[in-house]
C-alpha positions as CSV (number, residue, x, y, z in Angstrom):
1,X,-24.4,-23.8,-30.7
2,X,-21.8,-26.1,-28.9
3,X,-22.2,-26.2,-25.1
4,X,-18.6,-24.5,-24.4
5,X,-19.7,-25.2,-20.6
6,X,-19.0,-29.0,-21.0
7,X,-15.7,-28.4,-22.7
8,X,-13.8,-26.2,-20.0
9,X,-14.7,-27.5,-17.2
10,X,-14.9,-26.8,-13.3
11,X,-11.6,-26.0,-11.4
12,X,-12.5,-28.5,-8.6
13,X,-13.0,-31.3,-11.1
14,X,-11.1,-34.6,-9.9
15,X,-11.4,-37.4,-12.4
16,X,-9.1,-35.9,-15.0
17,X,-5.7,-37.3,-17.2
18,X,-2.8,-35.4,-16.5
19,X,-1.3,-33.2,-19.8
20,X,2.4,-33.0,-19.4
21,X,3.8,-30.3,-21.4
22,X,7.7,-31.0,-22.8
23,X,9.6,-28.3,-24.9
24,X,11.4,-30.6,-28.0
25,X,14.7,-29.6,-26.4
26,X,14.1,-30.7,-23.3
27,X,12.8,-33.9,-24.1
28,X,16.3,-36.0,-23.1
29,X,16.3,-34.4,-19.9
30,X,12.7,-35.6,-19.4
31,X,13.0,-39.0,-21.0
32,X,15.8,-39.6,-17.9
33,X,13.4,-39.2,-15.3
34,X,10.2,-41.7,-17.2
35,X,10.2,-45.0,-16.0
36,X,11.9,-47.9,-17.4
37,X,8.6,-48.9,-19.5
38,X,7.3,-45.3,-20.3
39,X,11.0,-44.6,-21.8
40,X,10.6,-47.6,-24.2
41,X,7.3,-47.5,-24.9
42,X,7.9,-43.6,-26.1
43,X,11.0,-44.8,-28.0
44,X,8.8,-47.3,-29.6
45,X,6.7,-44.9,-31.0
46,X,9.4,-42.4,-31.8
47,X,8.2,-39.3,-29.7
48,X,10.9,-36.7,-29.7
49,X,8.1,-34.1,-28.0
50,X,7.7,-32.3,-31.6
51,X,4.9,-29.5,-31.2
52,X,1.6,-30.9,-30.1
53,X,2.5,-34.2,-30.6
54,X,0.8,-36.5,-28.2
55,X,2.1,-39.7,-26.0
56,X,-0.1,-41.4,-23.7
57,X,1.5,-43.5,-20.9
58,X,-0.8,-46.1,-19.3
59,X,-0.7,-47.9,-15.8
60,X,-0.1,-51.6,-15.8
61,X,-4.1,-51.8,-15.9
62,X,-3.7,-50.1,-19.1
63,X,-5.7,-47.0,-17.7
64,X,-4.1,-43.6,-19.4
65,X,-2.3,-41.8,-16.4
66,X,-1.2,-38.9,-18.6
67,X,-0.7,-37.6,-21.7
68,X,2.9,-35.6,-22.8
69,X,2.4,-32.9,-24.9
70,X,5.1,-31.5,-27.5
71,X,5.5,-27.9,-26.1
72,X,4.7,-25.3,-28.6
73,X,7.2,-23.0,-29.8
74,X,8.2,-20.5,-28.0
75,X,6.9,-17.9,-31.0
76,X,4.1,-19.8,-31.7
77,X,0.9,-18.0,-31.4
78,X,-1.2,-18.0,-27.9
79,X,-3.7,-20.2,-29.2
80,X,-1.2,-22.9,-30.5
81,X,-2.4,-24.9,-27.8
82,X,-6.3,-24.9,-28.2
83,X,-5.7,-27.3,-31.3
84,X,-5.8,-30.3,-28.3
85,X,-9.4,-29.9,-28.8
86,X,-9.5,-32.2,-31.5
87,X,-6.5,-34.0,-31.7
88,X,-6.8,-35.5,-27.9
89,X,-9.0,-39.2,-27.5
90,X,-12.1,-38.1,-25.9
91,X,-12.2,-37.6,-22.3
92,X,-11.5,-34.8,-19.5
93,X,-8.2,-33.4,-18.9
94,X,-5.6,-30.8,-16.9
95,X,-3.0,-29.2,-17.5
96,X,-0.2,-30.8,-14.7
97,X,1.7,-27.8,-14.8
98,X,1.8,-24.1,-15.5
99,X,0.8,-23.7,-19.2
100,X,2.1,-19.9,-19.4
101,X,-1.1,-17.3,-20.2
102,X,-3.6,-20.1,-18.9
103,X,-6.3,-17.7,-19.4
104,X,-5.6,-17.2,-22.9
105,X,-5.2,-21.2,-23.3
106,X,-8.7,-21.9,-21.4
107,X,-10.3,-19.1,-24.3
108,X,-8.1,-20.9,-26.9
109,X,-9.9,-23.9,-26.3
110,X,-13.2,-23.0,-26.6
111,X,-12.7,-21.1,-29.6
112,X,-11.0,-24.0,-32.2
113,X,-14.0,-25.7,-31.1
114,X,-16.1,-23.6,-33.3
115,X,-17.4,-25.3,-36.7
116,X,-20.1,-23.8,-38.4
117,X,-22.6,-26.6,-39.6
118,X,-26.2,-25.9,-39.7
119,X,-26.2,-27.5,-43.2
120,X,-24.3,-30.5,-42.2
121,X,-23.7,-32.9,-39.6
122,X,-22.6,-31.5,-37.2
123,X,-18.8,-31.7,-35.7
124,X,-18.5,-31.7,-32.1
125,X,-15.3,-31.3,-30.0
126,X,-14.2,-34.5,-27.9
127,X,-11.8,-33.4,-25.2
128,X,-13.2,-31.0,-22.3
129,X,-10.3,-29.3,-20.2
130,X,-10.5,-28.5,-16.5
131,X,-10.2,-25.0,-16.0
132,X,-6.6,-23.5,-14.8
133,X,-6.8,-22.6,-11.0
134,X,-6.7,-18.7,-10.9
135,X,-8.6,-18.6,-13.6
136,X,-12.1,-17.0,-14.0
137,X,-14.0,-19.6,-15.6
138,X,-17.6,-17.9,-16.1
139,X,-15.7,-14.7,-17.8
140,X,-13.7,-17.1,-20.4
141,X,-17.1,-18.6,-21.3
142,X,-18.8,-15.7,-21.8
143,X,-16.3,-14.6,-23.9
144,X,-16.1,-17.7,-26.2
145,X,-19.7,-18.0,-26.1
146,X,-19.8,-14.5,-27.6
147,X,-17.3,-14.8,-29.8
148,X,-19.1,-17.9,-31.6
149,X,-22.3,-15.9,-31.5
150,X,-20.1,-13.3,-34.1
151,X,-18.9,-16.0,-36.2
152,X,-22.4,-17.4,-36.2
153,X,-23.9,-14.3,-38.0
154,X,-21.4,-13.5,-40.0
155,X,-21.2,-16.9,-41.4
156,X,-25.0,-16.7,-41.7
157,X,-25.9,-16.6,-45.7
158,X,-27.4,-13.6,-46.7
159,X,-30.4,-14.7,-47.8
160,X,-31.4,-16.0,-44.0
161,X,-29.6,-12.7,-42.5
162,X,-31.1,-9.9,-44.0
163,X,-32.1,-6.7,-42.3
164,X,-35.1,-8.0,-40.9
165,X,-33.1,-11.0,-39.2
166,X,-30.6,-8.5,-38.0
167,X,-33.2,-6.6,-36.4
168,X,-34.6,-9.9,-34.8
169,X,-31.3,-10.8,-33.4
170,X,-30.9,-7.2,-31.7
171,X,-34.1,-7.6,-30.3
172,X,-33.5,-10.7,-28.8
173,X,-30.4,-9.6,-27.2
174,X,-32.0,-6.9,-25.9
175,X,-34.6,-9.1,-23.8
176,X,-31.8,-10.9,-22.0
177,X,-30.5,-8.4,-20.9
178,X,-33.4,-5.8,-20.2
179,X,-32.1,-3.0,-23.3
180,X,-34.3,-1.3,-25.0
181,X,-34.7,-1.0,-29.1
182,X,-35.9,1.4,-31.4
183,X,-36.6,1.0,-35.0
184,X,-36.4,4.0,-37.7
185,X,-37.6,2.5,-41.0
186,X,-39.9,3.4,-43.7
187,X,-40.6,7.8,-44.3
188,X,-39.2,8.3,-40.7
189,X,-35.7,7.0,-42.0
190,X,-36.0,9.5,-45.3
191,X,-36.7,12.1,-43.3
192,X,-34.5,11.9,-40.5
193,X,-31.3,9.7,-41.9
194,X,-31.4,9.5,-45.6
195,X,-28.1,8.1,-46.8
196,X,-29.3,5.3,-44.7
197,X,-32.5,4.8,-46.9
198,X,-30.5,5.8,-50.4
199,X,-28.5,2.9,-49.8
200,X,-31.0,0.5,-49.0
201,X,-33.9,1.7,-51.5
202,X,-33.3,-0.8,-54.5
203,X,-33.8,-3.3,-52.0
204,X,-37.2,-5.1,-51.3
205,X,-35.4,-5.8,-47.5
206,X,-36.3,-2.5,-46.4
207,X,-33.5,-0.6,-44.5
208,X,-33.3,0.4,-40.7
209,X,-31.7,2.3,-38.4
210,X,-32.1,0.0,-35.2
211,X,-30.7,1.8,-31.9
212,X,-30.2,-0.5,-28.4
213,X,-30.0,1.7,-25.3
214,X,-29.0,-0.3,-22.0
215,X,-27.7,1.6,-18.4
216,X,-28.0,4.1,-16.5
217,X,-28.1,7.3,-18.3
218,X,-25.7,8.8,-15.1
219,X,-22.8,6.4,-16.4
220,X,-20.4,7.3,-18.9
221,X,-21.9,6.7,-22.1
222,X,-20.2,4.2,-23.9
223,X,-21.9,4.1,-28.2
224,X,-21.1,1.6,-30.3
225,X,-21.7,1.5,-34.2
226,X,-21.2,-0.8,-36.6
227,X,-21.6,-0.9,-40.1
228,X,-25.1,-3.8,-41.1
229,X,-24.9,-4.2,-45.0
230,X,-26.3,-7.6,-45.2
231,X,-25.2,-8.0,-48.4
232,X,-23.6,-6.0,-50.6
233,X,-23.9,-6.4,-54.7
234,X,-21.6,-3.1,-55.1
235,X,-24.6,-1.0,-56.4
236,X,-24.9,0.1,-59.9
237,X,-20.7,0.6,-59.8
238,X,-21.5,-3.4,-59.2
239,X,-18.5,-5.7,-58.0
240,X,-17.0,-8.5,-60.2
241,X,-18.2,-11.9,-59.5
242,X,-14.9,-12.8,-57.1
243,X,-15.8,-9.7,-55.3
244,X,-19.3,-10.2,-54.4
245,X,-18.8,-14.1,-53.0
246,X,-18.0,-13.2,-49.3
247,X,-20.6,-10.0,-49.0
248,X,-22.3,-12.1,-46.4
249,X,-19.8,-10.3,-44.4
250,X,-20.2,-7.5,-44.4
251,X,-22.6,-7.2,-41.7
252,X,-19.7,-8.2,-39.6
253,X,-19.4,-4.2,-37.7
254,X,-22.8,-5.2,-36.8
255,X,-21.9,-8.3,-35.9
256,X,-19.0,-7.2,-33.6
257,X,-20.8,-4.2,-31.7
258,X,-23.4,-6.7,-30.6
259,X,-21.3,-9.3,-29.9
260,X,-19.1,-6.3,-28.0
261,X,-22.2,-5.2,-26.2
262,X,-23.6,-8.3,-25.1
263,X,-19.9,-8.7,-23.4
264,X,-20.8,-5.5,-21.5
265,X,-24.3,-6.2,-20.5
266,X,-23.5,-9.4,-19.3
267,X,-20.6,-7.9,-17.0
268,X,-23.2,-4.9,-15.6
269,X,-20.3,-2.4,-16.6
270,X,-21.6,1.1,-14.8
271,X,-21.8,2.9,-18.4
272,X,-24.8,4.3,-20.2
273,X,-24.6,2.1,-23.3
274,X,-25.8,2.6,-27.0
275,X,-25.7,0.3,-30.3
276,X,-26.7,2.3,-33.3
277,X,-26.7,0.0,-36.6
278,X,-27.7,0.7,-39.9
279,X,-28.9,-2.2,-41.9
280,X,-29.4,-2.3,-45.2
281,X,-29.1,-4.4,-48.2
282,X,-27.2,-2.7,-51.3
283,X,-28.8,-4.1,-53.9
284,X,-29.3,-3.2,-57.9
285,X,-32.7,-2.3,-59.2
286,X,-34.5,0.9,-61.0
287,X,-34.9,2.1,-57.6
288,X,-31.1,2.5,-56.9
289,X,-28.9,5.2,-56.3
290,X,-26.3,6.7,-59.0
291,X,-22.8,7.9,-59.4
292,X,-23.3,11.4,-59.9
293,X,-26.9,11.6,-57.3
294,X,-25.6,14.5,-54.8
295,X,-27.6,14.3,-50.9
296,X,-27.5,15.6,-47.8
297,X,-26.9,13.8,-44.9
298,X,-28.5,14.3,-41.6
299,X,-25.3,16.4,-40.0
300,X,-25.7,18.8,-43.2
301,X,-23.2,17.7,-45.4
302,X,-23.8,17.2,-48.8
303,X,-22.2,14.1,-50.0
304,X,-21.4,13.5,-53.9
305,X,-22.1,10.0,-55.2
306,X,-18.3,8.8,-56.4
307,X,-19.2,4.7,-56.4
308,X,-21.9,3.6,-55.4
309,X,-19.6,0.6,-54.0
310,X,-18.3,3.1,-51.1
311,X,-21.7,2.3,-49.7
312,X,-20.7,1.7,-46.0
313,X,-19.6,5.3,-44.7
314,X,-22.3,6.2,-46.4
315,X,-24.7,4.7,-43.7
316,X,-22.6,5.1,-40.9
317,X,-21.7,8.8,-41.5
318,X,-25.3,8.9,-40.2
319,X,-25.8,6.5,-37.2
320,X,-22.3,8.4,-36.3
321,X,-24.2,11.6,-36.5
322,X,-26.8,10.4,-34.4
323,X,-24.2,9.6,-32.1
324,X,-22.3,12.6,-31.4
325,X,-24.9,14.4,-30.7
326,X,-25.4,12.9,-27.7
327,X,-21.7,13.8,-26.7
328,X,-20.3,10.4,-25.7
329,X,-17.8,9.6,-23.6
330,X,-16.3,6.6,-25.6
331,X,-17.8,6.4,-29.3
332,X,-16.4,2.9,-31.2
333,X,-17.0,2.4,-34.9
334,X,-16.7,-1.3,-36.5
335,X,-17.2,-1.9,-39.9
336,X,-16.3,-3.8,-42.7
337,X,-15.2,-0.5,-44.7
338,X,-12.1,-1.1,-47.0
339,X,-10.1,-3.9,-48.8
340,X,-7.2,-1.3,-48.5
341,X,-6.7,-1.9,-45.4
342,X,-6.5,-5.8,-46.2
343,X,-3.7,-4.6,-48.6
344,X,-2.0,-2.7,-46.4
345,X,-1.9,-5.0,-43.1
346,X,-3.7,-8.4,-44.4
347,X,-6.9,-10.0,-43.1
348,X,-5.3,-10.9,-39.4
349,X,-4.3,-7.5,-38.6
350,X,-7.2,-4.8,-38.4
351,X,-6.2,-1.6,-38.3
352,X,-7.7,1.8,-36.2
353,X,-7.8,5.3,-36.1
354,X,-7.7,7.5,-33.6
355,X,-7.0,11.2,-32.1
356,X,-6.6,10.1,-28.7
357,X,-3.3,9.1,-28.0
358,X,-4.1,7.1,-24.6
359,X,-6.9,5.4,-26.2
360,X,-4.3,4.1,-28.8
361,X,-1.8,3.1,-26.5
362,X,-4.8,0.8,-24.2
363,X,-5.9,-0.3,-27.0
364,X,-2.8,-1.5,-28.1
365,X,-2.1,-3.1,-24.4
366,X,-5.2,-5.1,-24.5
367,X,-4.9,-6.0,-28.0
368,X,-1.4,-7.6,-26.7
369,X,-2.5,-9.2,-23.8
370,X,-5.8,-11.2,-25.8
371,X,-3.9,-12.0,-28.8
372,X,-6.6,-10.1,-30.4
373,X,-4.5,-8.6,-33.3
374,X,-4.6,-4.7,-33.9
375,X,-2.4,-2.2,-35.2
376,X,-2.9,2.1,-35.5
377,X,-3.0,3.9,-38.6
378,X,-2.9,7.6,-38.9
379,X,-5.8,9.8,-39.6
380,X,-3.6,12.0,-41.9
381,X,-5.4,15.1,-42.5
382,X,-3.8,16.0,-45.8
383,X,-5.5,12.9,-47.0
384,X,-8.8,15.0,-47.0
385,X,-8.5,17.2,-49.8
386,X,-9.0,14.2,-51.6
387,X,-12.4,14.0,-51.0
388,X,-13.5,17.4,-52.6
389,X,-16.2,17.4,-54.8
390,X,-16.4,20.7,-57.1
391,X,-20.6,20.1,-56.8
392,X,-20.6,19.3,-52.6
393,X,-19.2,19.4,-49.5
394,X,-17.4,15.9,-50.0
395,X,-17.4,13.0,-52.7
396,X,-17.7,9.2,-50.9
397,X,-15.1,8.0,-53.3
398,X,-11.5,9.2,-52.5
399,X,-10.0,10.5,-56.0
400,X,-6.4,8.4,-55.6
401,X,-6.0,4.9,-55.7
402,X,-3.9,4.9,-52.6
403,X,-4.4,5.4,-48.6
404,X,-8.4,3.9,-49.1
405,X,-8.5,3.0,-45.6
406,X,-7.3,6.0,-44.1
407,X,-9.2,7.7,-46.7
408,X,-12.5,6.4,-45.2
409,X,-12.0,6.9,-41.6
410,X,-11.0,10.7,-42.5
411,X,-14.5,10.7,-43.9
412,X,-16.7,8.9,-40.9
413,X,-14.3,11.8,-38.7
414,X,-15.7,14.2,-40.8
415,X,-19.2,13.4,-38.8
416,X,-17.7,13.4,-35.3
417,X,-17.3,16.7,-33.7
418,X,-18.6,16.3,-30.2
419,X,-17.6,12.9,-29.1
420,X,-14.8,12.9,-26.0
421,X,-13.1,9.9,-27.5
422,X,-13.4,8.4,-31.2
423,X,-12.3,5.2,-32.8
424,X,-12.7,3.6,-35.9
425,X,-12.1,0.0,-36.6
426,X,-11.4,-0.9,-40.3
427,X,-12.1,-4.9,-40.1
428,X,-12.3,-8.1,-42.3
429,X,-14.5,-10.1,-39.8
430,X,-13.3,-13.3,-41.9
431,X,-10.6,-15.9,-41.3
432,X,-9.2,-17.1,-45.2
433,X,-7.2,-19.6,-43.9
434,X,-7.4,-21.4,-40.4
435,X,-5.1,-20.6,-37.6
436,X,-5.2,-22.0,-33.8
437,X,-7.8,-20.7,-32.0
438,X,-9.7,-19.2,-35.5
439,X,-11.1,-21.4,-37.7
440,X,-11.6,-20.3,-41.7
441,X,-14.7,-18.1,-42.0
442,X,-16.6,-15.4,-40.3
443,X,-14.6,-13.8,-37.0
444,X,-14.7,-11.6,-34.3
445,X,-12.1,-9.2,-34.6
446,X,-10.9,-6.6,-32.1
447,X,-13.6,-7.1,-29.6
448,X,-11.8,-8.8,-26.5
449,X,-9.8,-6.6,-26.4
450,X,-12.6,-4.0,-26.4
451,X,-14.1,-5.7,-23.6
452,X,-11.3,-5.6,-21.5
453,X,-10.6,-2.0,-21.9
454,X,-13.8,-1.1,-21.0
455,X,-13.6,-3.8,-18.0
456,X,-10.5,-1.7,-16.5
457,X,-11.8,1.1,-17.3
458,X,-15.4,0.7,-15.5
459,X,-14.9,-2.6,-13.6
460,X,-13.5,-1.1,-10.6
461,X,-17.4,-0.2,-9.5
462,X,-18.8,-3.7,-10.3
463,X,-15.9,-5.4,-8.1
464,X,-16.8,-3.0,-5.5
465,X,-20.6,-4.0,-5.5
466,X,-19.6,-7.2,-5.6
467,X,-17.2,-7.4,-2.3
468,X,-19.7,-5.2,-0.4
469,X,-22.3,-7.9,-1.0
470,X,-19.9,-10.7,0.0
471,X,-19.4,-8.8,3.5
């Protein structure tokens, strides 16, 4: 992985080239006030300050003194700005004036450097920035570094990611940051979670339940799940060919909660911290389940086989079971669950669910504030009734074409009784097309601005610890 330290830089760094942003329609005003030579050598080379263009002025010695920057748009996204990565000569360089949200700027930075090339040469980033005055340089890098540990795994191919590897990867986490893991695999997982093991069982991966437990158990306890199909062939109801050519993805719930909880172990947030995932691969063999197989899940609820392709609420319905039963606080669901809710809002706009109206709203805050897209969808309770099954409690495949998104998170609520606070997160973990600050492929969606929540929400003690041991 890239070392994101050498690209943003120390604030105290001296030996830096000046980046002077100018808005397009300021740029006369600006031209007026360049010296005789920088005014002609820009008109020479026809800079009019256009969006991220780029105009280096050198001293007599022919040393580059500064570099002015086309200002962004004023609508353009946050991250506009992070594309200087690449398209700056190499060197180290500063921002000469405010660059508005220099926080998010510094993050921008860090994460268009991402490139995912194990298989290839690799691409490296040329231009390191110095980090903005004011802003907190060690937090910015944990969160990049974090962020391109998601991509990382979700861009992983599925035959060197299956459940085994996922295991590994929460194990490793785990010893950096003194958690503990537990494993339920093999009869124990029958037994005592058995959707879990249904929808693993045709494959010779065998599936988990792996559950990371960090904190002291006097915090507020804080459980995150996310959904771990490794790959996912549809089952027996399999998926057409176009279907079935990103289901490398589909780990990316798992992804996220790790990536979400390595954020919070890092920061020694006072909670009482869980990560339940269910990994599995959903494969087709003799040994797989049916449409039509009816089972009971380990809350009580018999569940009717609709599609065997609505595999991923079947798994979590149980690590969410598990989970209310220890009454959290805060219990967060992540999963790759529905391509209606890429219909409905698109692949850069993830939606949640919710009862609790504050949640929702500080969600929605930080969401804003880490241009870290996410927008609330209504867990509509008539929606339910179309989940009857005239043999069980419930069927796992909604019987309209319509609402599938909301349709699943009324089913995962279904399994959440005791829980203070729930939300569900219905993501695509995948960029299709690049944008600033996101490159195409596997992404981390909705898990800054997780972090940050939880920061305000439980960061108050650690920034009292802190100052106490400064005095």
């Amino acid at each position: 992985m890239t070392d994101l330290s050498r690209l943003l830089l120390p604030a105290a760094t001296r030996a830096a080239t000046s980046l002077r942003l100018i808005a397009a329609d300021d740029w006369h005003r600006e031209a007026g006030k360049l010296s005789a030579r920088d005014r002609t050598w820009a008109e020479a080379q026809g800079f009019s300050a256009a969006p991220l263009s780029l105009l280096p002025l050198a001293e007599a010695s022919g040393k580059v003194s500064a570099v002015l920057v086309g200002a962004p748009r004023p609508d353009a996204d946050p991250f506009t700005l992070g594309k200087l990565v690449w398209s700056l000569p190499p060197g180290t360089y500063r921002f000469a004036d405010a660059a508005g949200g220099e926080e998010i700027v510094a993050l921008a930075w860090l994460l268009e450097a991402y490139a995912y090339d194990p298989f290839r040469p690799a691409k490296s980033a040329r231009a390191a920035l110095v980090c903005p005055a004011g802003v907190d340089r060690a937090l910015v890098l944990r969160m990049a570094e974090t962020v391109h540990q998601v991509r990382d795994l979700v861009n992983t191919p599925a035959n060197l990611l299956g459940p085994d590897e996922l295991e590994a990867t929460v194990k490793a986490t785990a010893r950096a940051h003194g958690a503990r893991v537990a494993v339920t695999r093999g009869a124990a997982l029958a037994r005592n979670f058995p959707l879990i093991h249904v929808v693993g069982q045709a494959s010779p991966r065998a599936p988990r339940l792996i559950d990371l437990t960090w904190g002291n158990p006097r915090h507020p306890k804080v459980t995150l799940v996310g959904k771990g199909v490794c790959f996912d062939s549809g089952g027996l109801d399999l998926k057409p060919a176009a279907g079935m050519a990103l289901m490398k993805k589909d780990m990316g719930g798992a992804a996220s909660v790790l990536g979400l909880a390595r954020l919070v172990m890092a920061e020694k947030l006072p909670v009482r911290l869980r990560v339940l995932i269910p990994a599995v691969e959903n494969a087709v063999s003799g040994a797989a389940f049916r449409p039509g197989d009816v089972f009971r899940t380990r809350k009580g609820l018999t569940v009717e086989i609709g599609n065997t392709d609505a595999e991923g609420r079947l798994i979590l319905c149980e690590a969410l079971a598990l989970a209310d039963e220890e009454k959290p606080d805060l219990l967060i669901n992540m999963a790759t669950l529905t391509g209606a809710a890429r219909v409905a809002l698109g692949p850069d706009l993830p939606p949640f669910y919710t009862d609790d109206d504050d949640l929702a709203a500080a969600i929605a805050r930080h969401a804003a504030a880490q241009n870290d897209p996410l927008w609330r969808l209504p867990l509509w309770r008539p929606y339910d009734a179309l989940y009857d099954s005239p043999v069980a409690d419930m069927n796992n495949n909604g019987t309209a074409g319509f609402a599938g998104s909301i349709q699943a998170a009324l089913f995962l609520r279904r399994f959440v009784e005791r829980a203070r606070s729930f939300v569900h997160f219905d993501l695509y973990a995948w960029v299709p097309k690049a944008r600033p600050g996101r490159p195409m492929g596997g992404e981390a969606q909705a898990i800054r601005a997780l972090f940050t929540l939880l920061r305000e929400r439980h960061g108050k003690v650690v920034a009292a610890r802190r100052t106490s041991r400064h005095n």
